[in-house]
Each structure stands twice: as C-alpha cells, then as structure tokens.
Predicted model as a PDB file, atoms N, CA, C, CB and O in Angstrom, pLDDT in the B-factor column:
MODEL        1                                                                  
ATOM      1  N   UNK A   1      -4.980  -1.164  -8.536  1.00 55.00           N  
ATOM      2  CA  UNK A   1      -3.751  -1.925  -8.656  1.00 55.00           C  
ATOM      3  C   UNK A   1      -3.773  -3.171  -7.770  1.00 55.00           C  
ATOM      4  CB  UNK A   1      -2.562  -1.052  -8.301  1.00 55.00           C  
ATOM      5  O   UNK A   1      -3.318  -4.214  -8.241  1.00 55.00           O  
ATOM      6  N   UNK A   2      -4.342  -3.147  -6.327  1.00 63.00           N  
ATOM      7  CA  UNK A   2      -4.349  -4.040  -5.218  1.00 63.00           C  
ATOM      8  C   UNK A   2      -5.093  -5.311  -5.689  1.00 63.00           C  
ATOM      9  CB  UNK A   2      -5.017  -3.378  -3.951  1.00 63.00           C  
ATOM     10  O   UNK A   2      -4.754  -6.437  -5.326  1.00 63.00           O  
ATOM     11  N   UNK A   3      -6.382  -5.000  -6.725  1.00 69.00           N  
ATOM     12  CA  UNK A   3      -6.911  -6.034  -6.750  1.00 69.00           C  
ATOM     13  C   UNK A   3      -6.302  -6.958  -8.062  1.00 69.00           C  
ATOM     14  CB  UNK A   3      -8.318  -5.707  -6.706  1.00 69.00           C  
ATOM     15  O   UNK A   3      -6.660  -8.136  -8.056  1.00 69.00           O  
ATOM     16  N   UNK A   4      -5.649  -6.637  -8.887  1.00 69.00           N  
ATOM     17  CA  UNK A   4      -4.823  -6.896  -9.838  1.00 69.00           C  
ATOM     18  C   UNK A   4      -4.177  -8.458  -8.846  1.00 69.00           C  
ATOM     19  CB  UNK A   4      -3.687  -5.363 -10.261  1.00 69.00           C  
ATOM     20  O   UNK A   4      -4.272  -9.637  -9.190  1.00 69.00           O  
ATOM     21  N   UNK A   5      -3.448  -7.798  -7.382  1.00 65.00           N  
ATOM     22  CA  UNK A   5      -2.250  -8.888  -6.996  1.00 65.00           C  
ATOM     23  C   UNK A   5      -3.641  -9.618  -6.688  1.00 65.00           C  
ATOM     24  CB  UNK A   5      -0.786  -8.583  -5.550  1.00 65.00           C  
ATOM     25  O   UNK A   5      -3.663 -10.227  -7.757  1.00 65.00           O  
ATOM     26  N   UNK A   6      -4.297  -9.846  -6.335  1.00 71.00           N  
ATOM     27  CA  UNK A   6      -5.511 -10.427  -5.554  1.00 71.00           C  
ATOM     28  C   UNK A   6      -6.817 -10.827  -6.421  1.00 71.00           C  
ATOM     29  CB  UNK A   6      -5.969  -9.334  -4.482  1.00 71.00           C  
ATOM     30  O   UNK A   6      -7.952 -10.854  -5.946  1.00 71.00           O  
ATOM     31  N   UNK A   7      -6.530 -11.098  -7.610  1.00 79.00           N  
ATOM     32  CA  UNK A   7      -7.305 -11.782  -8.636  1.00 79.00           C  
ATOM     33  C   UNK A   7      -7.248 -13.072  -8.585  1.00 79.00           C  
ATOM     34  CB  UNK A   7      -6.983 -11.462  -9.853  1.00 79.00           C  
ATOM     35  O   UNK A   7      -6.183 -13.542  -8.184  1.00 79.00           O  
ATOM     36  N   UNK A   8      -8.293 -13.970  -8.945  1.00 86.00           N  
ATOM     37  CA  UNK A   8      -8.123 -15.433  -8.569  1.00 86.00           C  
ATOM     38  C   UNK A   8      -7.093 -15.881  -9.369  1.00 86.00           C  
ATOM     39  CB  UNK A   8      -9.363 -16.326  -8.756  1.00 86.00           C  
ATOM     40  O   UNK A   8      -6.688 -17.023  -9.156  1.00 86.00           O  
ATOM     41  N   UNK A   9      -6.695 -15.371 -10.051  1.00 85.00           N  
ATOM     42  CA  UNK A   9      -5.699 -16.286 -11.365  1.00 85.00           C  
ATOM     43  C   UNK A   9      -4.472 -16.054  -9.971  1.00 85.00           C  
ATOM     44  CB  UNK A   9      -5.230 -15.182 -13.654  1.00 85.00           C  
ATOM     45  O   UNK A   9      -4.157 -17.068  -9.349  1.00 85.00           O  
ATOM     46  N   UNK A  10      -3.988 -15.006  -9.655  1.00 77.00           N  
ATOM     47  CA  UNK A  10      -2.944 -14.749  -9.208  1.00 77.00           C  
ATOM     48  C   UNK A  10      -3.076 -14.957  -7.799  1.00 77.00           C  
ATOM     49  CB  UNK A  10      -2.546 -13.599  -9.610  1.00 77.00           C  
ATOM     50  O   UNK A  10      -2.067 -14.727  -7.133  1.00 77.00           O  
ATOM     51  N   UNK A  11      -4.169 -15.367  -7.166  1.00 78.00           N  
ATOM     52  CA  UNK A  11      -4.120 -16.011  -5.883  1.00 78.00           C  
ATOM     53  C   UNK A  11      -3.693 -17.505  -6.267  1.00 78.00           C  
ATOM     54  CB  UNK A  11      -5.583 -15.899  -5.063  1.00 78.00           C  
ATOM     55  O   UNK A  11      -2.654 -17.963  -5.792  1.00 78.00           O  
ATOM     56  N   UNK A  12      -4.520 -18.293  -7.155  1.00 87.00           N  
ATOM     57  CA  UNK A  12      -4.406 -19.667  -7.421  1.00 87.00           C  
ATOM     58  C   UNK A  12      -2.486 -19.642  -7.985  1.00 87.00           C  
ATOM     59  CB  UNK A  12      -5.835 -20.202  -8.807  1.00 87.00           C  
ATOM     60  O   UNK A  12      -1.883 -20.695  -7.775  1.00 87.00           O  
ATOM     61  N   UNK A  13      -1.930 -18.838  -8.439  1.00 84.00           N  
ATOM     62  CA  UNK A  13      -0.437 -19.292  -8.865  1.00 84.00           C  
ATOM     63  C   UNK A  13      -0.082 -18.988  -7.826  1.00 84.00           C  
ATOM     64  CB  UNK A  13       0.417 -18.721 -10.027  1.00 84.00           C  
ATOM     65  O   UNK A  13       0.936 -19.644  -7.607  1.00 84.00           O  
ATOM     66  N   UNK A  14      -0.485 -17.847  -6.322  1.00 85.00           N  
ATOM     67  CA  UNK A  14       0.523 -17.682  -4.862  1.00 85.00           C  
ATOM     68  C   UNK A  14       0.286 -19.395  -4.357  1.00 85.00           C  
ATOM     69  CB  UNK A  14      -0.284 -16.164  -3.322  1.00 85.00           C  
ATOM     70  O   UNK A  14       1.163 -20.202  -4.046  1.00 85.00           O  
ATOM     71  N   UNK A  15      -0.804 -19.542  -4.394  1.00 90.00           N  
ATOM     72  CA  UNK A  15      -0.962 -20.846  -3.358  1.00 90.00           C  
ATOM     73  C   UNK A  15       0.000 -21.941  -2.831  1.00 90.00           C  
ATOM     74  CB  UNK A  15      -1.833 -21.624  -3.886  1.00 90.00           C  
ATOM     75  O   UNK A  15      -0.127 -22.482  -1.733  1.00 90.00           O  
ATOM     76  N   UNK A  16       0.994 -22.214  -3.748  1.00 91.00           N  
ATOM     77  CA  UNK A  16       2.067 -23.290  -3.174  1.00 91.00           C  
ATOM     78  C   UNK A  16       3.196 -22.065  -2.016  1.00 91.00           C  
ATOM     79  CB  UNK A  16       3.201 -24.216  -4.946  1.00 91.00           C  
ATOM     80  O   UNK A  16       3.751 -22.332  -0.950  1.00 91.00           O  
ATOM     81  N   UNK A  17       3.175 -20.957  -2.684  1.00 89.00           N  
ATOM     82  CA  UNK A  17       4.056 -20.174  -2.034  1.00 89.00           C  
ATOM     83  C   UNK A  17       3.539 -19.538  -0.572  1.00 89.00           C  
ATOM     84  CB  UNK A  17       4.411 -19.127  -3.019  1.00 89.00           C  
ATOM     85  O   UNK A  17       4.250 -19.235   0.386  1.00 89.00           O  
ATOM     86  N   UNK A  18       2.059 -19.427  -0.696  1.00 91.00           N  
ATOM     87  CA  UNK A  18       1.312 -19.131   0.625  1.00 91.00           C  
ATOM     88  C   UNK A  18       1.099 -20.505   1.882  1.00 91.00           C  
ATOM     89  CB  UNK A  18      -0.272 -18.603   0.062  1.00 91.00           C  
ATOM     90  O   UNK A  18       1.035 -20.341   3.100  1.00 91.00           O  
ATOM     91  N   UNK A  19       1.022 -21.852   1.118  1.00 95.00           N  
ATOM     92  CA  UNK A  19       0.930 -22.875   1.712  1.00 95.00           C  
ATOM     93  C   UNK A  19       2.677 -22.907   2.373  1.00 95.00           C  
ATOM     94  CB  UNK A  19       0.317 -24.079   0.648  1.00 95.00           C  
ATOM     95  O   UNK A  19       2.958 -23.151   3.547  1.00 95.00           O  
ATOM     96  N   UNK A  20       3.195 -22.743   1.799  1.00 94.00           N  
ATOM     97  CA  UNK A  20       4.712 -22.974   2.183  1.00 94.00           C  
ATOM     98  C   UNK A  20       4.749 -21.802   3.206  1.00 94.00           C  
ATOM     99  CB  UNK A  20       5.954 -22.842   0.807  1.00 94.00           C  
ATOM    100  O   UNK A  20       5.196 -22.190   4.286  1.00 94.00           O  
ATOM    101  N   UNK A  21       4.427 -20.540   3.189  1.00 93.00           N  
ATOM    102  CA  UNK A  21       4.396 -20.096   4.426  1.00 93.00           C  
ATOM    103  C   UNK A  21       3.525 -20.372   5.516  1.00 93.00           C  
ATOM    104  CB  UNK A  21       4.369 -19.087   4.309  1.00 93.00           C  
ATOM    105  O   UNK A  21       3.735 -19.862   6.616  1.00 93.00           O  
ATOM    106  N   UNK A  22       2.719 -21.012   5.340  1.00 95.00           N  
ATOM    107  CA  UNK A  22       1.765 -21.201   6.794  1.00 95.00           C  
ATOM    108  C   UNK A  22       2.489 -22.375   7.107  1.00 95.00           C  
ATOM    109  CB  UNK A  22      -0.130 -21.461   6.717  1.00 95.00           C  
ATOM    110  O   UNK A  22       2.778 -22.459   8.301  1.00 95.00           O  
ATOM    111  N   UNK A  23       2.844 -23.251   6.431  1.00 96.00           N  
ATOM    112  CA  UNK A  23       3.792 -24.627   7.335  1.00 96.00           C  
ATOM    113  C   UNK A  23       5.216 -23.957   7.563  1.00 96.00           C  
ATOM    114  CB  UNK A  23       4.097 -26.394   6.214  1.00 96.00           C  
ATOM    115  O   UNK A  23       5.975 -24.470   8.385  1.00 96.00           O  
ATOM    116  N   UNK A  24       5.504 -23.095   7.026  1.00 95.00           N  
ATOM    117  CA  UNK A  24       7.026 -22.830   8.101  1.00 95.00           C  
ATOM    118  C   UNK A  24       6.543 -22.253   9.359  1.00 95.00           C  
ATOM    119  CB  UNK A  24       8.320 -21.574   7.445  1.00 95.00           C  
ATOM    120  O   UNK A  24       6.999 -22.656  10.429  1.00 95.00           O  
ATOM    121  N   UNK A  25       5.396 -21.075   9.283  1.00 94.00           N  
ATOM    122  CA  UNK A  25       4.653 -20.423  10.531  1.00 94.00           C  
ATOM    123  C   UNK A  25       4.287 -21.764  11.369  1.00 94.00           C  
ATOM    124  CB  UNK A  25       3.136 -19.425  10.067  1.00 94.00           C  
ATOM    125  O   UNK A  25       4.812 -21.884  12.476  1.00 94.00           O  
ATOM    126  N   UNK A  26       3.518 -22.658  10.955  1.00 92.00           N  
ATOM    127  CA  UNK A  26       2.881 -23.376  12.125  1.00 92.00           C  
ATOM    128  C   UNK A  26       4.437 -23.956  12.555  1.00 92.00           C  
ATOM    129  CB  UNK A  26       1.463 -24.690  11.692  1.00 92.00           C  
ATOM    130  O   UNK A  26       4.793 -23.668  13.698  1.00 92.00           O  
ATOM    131  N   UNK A  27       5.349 -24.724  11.746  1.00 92.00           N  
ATOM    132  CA  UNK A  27       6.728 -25.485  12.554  1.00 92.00           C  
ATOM    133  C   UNK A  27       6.839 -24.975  13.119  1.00 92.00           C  
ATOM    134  CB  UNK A  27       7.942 -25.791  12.248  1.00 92.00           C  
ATOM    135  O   UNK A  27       6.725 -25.421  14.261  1.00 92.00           O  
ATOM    136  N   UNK A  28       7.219 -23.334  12.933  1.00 90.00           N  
ATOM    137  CA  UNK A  28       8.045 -22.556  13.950  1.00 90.00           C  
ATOM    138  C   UNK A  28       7.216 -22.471  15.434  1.00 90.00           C  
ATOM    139  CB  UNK A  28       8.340 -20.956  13.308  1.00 90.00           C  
ATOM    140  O   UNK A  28       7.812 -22.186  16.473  1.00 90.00           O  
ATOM    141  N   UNK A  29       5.777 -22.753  15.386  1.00 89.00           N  
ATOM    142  CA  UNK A  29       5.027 -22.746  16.778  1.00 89.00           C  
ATOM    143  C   UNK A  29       5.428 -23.894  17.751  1.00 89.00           C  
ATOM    144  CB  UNK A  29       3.448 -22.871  16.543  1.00 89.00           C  
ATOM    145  O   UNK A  29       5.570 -23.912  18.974  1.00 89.00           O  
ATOM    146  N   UNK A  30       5.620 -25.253  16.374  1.00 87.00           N  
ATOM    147  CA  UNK A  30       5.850 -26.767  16.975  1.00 87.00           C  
ATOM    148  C   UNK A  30       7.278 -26.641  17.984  1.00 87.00           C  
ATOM    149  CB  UNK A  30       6.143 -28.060  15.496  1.00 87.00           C  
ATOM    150  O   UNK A  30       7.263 -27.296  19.026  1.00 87.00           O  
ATOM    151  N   UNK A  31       8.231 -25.984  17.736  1.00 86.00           N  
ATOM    152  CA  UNK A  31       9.599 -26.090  18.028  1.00 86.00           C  
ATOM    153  C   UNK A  31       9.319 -25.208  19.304  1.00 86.00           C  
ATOM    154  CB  UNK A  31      10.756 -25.563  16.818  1.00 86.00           C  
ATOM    155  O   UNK A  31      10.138 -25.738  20.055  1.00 86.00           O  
ATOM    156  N   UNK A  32       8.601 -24.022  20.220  1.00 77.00           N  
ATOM    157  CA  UNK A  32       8.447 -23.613  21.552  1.00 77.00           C  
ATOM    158  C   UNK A  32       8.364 -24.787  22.036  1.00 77.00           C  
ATOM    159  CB  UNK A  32       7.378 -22.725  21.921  1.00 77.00           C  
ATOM    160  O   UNK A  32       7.818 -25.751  21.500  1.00 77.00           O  
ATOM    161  N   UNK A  33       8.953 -24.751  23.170  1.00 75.00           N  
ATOM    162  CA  UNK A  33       8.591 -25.529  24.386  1.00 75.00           C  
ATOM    163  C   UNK A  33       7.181 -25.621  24.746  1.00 75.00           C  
ATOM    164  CB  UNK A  33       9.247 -24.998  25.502  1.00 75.00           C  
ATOM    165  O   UNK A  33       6.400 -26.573  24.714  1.00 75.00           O  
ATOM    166  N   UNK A  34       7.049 -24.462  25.079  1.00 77.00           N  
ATOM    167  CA  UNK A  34       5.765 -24.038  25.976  1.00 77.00           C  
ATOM    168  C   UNK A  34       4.657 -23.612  24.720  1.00 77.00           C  
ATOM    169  CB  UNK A  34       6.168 -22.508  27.210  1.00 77.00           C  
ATOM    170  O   UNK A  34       5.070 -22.946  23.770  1.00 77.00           O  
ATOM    171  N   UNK A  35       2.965 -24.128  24.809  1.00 77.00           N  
ATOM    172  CA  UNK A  35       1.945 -23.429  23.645  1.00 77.00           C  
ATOM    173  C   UNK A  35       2.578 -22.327  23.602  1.00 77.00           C  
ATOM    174  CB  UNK A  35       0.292 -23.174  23.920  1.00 77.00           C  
ATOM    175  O   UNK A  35       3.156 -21.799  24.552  1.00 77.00           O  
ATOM    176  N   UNK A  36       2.452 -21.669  21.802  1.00 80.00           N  
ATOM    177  CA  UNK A  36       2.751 -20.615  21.752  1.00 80.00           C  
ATOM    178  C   UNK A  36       1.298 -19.735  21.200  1.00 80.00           C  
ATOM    179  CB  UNK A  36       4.020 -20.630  20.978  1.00 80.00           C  
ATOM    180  O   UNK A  36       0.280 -20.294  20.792  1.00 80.00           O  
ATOM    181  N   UNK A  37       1.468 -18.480  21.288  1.00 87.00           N  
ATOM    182  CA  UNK A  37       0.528 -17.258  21.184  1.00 87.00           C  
ATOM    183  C   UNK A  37      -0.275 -17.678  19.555  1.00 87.00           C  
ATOM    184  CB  UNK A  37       1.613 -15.493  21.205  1.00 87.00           C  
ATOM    185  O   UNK A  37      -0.022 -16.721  18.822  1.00 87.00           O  
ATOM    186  N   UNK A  38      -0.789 -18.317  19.076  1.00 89.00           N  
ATOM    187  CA  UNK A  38      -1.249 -18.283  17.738  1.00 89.00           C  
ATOM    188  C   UNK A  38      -1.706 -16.840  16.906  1.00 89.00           C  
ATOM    189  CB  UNK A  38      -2.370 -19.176  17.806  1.00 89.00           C  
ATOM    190  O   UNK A  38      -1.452 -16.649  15.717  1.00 89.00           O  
ATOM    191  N   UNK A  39      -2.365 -15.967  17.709  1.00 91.00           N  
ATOM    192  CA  UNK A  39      -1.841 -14.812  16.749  1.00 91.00           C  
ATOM    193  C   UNK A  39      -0.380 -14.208  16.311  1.00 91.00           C  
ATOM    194  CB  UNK A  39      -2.375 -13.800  17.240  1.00 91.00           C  
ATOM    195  O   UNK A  39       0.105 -13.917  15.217  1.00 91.00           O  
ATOM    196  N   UNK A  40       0.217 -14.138  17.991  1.00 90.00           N  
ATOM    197  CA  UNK A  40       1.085 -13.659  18.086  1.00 90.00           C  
ATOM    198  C   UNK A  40       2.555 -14.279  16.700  1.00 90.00           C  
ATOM    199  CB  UNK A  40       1.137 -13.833  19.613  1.00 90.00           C  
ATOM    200  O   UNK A  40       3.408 -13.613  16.114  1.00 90.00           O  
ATOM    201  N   UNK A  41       2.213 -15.896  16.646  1.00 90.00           N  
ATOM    202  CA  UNK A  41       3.291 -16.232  16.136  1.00 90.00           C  
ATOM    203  C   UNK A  41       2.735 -17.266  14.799  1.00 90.00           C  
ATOM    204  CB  UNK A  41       4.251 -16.869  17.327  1.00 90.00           C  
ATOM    205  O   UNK A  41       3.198 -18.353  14.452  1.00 90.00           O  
ATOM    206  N   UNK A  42       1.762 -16.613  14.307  1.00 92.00           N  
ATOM    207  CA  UNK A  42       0.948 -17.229  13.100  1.00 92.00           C  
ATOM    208  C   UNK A  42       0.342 -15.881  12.274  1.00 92.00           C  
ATOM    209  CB  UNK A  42      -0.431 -18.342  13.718  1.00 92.00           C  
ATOM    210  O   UNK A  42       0.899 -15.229  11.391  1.00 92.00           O  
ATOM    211  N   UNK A  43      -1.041 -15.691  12.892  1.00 93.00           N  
ATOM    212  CA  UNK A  43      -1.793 -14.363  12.632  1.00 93.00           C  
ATOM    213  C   UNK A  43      -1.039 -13.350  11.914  1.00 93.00           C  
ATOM    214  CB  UNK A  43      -2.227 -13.728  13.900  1.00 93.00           C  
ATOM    215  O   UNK A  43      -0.827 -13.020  10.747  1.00 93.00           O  
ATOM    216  N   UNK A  44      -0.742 -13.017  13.009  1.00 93.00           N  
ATOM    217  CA  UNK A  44      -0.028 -11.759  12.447  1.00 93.00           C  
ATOM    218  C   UNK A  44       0.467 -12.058  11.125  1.00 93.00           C  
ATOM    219  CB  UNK A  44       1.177 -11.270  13.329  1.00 93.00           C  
ATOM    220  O   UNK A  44      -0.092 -12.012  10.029  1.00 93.00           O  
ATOM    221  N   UNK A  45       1.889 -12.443  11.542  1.00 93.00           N  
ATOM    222  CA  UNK A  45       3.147 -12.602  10.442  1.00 93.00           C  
ATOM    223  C   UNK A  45       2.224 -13.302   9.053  1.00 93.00           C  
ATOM    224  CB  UNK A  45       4.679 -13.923  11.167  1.00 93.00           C  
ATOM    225  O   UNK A  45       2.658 -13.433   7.909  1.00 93.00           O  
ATOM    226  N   UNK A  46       1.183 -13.593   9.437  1.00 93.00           N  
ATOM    227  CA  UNK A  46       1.102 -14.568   7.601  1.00 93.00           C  
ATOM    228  C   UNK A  46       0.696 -13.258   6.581  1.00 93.00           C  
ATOM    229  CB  UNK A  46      -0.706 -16.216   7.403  1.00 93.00           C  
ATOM    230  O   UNK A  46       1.443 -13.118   5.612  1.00 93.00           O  
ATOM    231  N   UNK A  47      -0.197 -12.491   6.694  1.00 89.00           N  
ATOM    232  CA  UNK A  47      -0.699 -11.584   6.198  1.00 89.00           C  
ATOM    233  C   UNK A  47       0.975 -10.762   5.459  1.00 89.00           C  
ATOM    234  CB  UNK A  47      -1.736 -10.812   7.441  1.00 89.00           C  
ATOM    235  O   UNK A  47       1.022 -10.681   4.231  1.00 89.00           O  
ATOM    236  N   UNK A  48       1.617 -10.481   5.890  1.00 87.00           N  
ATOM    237  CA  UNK A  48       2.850  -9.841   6.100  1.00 87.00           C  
ATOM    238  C   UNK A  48       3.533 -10.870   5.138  1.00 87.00           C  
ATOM    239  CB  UNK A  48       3.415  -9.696   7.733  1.00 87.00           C  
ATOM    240  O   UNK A  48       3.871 -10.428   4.040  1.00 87.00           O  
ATOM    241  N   UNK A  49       3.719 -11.870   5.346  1.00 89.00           N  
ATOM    242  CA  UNK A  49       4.783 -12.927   4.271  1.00 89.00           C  
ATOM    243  C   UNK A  49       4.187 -13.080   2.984  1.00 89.00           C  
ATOM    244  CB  UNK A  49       5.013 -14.617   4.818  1.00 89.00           C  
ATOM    245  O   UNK A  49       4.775 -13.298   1.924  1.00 89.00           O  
ATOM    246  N   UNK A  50       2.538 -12.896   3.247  1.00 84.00           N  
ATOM    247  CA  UNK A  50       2.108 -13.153   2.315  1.00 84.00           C  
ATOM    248  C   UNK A  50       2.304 -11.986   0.779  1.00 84.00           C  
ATOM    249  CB  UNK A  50       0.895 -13.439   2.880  1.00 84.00           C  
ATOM    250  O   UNK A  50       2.707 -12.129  -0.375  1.00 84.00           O  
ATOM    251  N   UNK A  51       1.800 -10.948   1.540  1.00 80.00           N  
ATOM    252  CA  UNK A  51       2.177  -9.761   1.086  1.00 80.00           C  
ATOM    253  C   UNK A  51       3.301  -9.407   0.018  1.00 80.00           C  
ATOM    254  CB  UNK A  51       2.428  -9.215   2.107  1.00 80.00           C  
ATOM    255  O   UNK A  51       3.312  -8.862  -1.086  1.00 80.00           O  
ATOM    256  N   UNK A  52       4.496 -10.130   1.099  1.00 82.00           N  
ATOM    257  CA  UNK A  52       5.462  -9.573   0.245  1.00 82.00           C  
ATOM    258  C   UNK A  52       5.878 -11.006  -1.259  1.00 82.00           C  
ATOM    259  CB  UNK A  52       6.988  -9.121   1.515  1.00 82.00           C  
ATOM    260  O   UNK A  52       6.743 -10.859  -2.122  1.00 82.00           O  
ATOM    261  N   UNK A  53       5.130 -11.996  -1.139  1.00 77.00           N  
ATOM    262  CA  UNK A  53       4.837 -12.894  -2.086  1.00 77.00           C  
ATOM    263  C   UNK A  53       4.454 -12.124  -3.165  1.00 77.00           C  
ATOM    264  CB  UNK A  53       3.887 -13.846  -1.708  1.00 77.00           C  
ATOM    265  O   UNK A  53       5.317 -11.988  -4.033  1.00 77.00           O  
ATOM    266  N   UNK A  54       3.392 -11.585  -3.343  1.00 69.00           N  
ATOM    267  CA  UNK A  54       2.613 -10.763  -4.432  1.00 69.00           C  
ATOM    268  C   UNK A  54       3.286  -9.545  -4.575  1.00 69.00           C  
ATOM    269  CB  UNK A  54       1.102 -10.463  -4.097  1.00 69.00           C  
ATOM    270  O   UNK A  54       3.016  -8.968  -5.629  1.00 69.00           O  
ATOM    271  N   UNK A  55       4.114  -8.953  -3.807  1.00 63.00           N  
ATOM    272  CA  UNK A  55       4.681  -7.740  -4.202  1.00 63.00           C  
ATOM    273  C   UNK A  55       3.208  -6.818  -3.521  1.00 63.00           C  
ATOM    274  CB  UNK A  55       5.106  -7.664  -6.143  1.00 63.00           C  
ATOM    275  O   UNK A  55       2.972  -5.741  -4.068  1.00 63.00           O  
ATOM    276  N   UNK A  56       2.675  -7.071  -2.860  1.00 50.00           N  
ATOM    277  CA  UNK A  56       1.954  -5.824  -2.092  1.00 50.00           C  
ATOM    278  C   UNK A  56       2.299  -5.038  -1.652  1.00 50.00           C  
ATOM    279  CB  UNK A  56       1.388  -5.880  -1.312  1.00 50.00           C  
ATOM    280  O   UNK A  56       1.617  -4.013  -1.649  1.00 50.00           O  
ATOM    281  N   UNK A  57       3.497  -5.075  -1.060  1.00 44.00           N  
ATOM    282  CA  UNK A  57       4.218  -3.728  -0.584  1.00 44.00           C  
ATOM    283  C   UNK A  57       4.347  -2.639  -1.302  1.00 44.00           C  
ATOM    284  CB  UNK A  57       5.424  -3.889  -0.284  1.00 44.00           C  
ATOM    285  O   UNK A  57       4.277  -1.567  -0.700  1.00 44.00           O  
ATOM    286  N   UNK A  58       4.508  -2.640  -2.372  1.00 48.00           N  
ATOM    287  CA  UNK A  58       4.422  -1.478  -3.464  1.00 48.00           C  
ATOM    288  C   UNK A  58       3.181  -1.057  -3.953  1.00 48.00           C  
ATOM    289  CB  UNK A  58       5.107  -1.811  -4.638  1.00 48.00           C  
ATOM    290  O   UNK A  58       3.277  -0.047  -4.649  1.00 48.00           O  
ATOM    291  N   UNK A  59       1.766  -1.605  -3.789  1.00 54.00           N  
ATOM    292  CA  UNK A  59       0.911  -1.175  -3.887  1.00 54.00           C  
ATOM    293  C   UNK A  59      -0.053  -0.797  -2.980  1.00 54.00           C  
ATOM    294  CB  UNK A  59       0.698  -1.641  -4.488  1.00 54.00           C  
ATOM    295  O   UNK A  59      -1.134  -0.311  -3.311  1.00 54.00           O  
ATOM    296  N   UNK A  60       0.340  -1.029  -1.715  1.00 50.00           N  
ATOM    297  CA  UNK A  60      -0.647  -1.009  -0.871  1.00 50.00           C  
ATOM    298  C   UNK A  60      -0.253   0.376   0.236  1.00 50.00           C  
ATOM    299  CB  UNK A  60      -0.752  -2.577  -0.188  1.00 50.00           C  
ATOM    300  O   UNK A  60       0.953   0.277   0.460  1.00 50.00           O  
ATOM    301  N   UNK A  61      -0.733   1.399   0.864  1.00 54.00           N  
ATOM    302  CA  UNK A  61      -0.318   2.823   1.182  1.00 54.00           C  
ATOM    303  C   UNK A  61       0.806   2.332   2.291  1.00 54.00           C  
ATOM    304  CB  UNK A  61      -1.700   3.957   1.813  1.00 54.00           C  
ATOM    305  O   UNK A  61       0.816   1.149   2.633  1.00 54.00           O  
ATOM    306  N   UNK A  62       1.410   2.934   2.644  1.00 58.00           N  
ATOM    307  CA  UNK A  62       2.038   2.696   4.297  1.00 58.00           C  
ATOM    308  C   UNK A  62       1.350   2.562   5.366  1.00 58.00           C  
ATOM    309  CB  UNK A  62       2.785   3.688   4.803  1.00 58.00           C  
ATOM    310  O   UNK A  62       1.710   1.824   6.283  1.00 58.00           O  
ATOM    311  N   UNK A  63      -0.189   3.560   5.390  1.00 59.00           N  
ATOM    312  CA  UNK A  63      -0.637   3.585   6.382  1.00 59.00           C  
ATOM    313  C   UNK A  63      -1.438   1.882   6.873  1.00 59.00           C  
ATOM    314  CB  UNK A  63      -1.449   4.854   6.223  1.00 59.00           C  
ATOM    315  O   UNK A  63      -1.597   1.296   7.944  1.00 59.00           O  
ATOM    316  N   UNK A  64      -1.810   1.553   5.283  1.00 64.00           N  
ATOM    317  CA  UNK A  64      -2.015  -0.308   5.469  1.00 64.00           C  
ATOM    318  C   UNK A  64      -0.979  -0.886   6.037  1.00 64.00           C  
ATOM    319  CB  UNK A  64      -2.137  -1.232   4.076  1.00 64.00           C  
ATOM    320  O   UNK A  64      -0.995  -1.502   7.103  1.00 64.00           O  
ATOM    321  N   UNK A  65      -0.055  -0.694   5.328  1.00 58.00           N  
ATOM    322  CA  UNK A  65       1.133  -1.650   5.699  1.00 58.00           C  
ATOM    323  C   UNK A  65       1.232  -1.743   7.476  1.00 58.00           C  
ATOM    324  CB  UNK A  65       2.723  -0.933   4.958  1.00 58.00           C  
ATOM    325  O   UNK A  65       1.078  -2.739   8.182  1.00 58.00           O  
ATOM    326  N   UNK A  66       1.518  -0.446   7.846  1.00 64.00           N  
ATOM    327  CA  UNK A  66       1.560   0.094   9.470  1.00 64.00           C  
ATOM    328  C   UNK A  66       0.266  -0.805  10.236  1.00 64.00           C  
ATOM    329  CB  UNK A  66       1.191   2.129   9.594  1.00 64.00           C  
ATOM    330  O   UNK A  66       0.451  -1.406  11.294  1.00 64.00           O  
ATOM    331  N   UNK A  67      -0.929  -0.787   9.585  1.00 66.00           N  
ATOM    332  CA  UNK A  67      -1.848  -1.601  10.545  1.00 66.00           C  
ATOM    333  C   UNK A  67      -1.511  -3.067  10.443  1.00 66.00           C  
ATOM    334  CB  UNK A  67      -3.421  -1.404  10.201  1.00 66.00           C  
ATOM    335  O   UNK A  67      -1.896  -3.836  11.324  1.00 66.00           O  
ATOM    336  N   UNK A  68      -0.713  -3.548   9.265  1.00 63.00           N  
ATOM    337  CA  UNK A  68      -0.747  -4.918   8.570  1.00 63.00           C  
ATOM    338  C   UNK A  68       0.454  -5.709   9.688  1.00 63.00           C  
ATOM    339  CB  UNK A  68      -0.202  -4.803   6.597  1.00 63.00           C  
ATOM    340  O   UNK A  68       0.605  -6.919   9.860  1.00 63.00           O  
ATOM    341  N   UNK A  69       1.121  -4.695  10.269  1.00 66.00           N  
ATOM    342  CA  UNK A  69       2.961  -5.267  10.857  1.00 66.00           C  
ATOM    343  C   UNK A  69       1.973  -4.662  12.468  1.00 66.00           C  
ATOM    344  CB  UNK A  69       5.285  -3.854  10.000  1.00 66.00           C  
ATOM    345  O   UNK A  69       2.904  -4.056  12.999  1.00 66.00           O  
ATOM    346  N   UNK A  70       1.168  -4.542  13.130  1.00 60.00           N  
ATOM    347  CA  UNK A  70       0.557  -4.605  13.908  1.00 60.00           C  
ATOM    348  C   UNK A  70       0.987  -5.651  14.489  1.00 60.00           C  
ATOM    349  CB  UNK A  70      -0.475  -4.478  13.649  1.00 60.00           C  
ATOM    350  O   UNK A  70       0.451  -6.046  15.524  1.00 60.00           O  
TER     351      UNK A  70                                                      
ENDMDL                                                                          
END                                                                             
C-alpha cells in the first residue's frame, strides 16, 4: 500500500505541496532570534507534514509513525 503513496507519479503531484512545507519549516527557523536547532525545527517535522500530505498515516503501522514523531 506504502509504496502506492510513494510512486513517482504521486511524489511528482506532492511536490508543490512538499515544497510549500519546507518553506514554511525553513521561515519558521528565519523568525528565532537566536540559530535555531535544524533538526530539531526542520528534520524532524518535514517527514511528519509530509506524511500527512499523502495520507500516510493510514498506511503506515503506528510503530513507524512512533519512530517518525521522534
């Protein structure tokens, strides 16, 4: 089922929606005062936004999900 969301056809139609999340992730780094953590406040969370773009959450076990919100 997983590789279904993750086929090039259906990566190439996420792409404006995945690009649109990595520029709200990086703004939100621009607006700290102080450098911020790039995993902490990029890394992580993209995998996770991305996710729920494709509807991965419903296909992918909990125990992924649990390492994924790490």
């Amino acid at each position: 089922m997983v590789e279904h969301a993750f086929s090039p056809e259906a990566v190439e139609a996420m792409r404006p929606g995945i690009q649109r999340t990595a520029d709200e992730l990086l703004e939100g780094m621009l607006k700290h005062d102080s450098p911020g953590d790039l995993v902490e406040l990029f890394a992580l969370p993209l995998p996770s936004r991305v996710g729920e773009l494709c509807q991965a959450r419903h296909t992918v076990s909990a125990a992924t999900m649990n390492v994924l919100a790490l």
